[in-house]
C-alpha positions as CSV (number, residue, x, y, z in Angstrom):
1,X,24.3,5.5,9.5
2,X,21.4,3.7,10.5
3,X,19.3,7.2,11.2
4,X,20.1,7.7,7.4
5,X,18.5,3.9,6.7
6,X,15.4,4.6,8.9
7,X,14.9,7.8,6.7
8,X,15.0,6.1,4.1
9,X,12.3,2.8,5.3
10,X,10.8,5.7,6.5
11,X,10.3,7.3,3.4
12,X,9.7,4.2,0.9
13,X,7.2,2.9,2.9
14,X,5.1,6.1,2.8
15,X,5.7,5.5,-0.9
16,X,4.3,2.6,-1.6
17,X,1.9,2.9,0.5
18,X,0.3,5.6,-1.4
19,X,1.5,3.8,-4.9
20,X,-0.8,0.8,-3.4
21,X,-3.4,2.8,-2.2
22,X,-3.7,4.7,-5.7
23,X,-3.8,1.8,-7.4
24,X,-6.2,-0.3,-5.2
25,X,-8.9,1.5,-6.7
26,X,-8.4,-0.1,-10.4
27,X,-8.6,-3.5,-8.7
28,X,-12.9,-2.8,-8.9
29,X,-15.0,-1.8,-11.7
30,X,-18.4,-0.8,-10.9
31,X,-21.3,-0.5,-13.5
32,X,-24.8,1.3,-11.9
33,X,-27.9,1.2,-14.7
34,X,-31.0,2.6,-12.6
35,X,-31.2,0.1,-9.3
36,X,-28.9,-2.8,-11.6
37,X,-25.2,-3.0,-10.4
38,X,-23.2,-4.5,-12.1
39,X,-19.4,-5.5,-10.5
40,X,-16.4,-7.1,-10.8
41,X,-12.8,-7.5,-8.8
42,X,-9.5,-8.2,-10.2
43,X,-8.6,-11.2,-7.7
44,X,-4.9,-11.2,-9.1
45,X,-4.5,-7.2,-8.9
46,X,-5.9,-7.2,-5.3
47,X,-3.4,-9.8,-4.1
48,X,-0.7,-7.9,-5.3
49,X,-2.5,-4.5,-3.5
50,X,-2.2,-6.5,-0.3
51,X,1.3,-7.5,-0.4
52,X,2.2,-3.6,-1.2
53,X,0.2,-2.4,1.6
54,X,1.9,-5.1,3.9
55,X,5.3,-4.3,2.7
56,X,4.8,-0.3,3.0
57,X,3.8,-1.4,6.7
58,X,6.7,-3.6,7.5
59,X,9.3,-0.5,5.8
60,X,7.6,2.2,8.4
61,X,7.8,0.2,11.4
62,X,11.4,-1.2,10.9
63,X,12.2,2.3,9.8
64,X,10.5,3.8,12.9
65,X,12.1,1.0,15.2
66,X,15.3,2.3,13.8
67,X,14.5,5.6,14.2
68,X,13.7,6.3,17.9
69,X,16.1,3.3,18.6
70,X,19.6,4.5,20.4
């Protein structure tokens, strides 16, 4: 039972790990005219990035721990 619960940390930490990751890059907007750049950061959106990217780390490590645990 708890292999079946590692699988499945396992597998929805890889999850939102990539769901954070593709969405960490519309956190930033960029503007480039000649040698003028121009940026700005989503302060809110990047806070929430974070706290995905923790949780997708805490979900593989407990779901690893349970893994290779007898």
């Amino acid at each position: 039972m708890s292999k079946n619960i590692a699988l499945v940390l396992l597998v929805l930490g890889i999850g939102v790990g990539i769901y954070a990751f593709s969405t960490s890059k519309e956190d930033k907007a960029e503007i480039e005219i000649g040698s003028f750049k121009l940026s700005a950061e989503d302060k809110e959106a990047s806070r929430e990035t974070t706290i995905l990217y923790v949780l997708a780390g805490v979900c593989v490590l407990v779901g690893g721990a349970l893994l290779v645990r007898k």
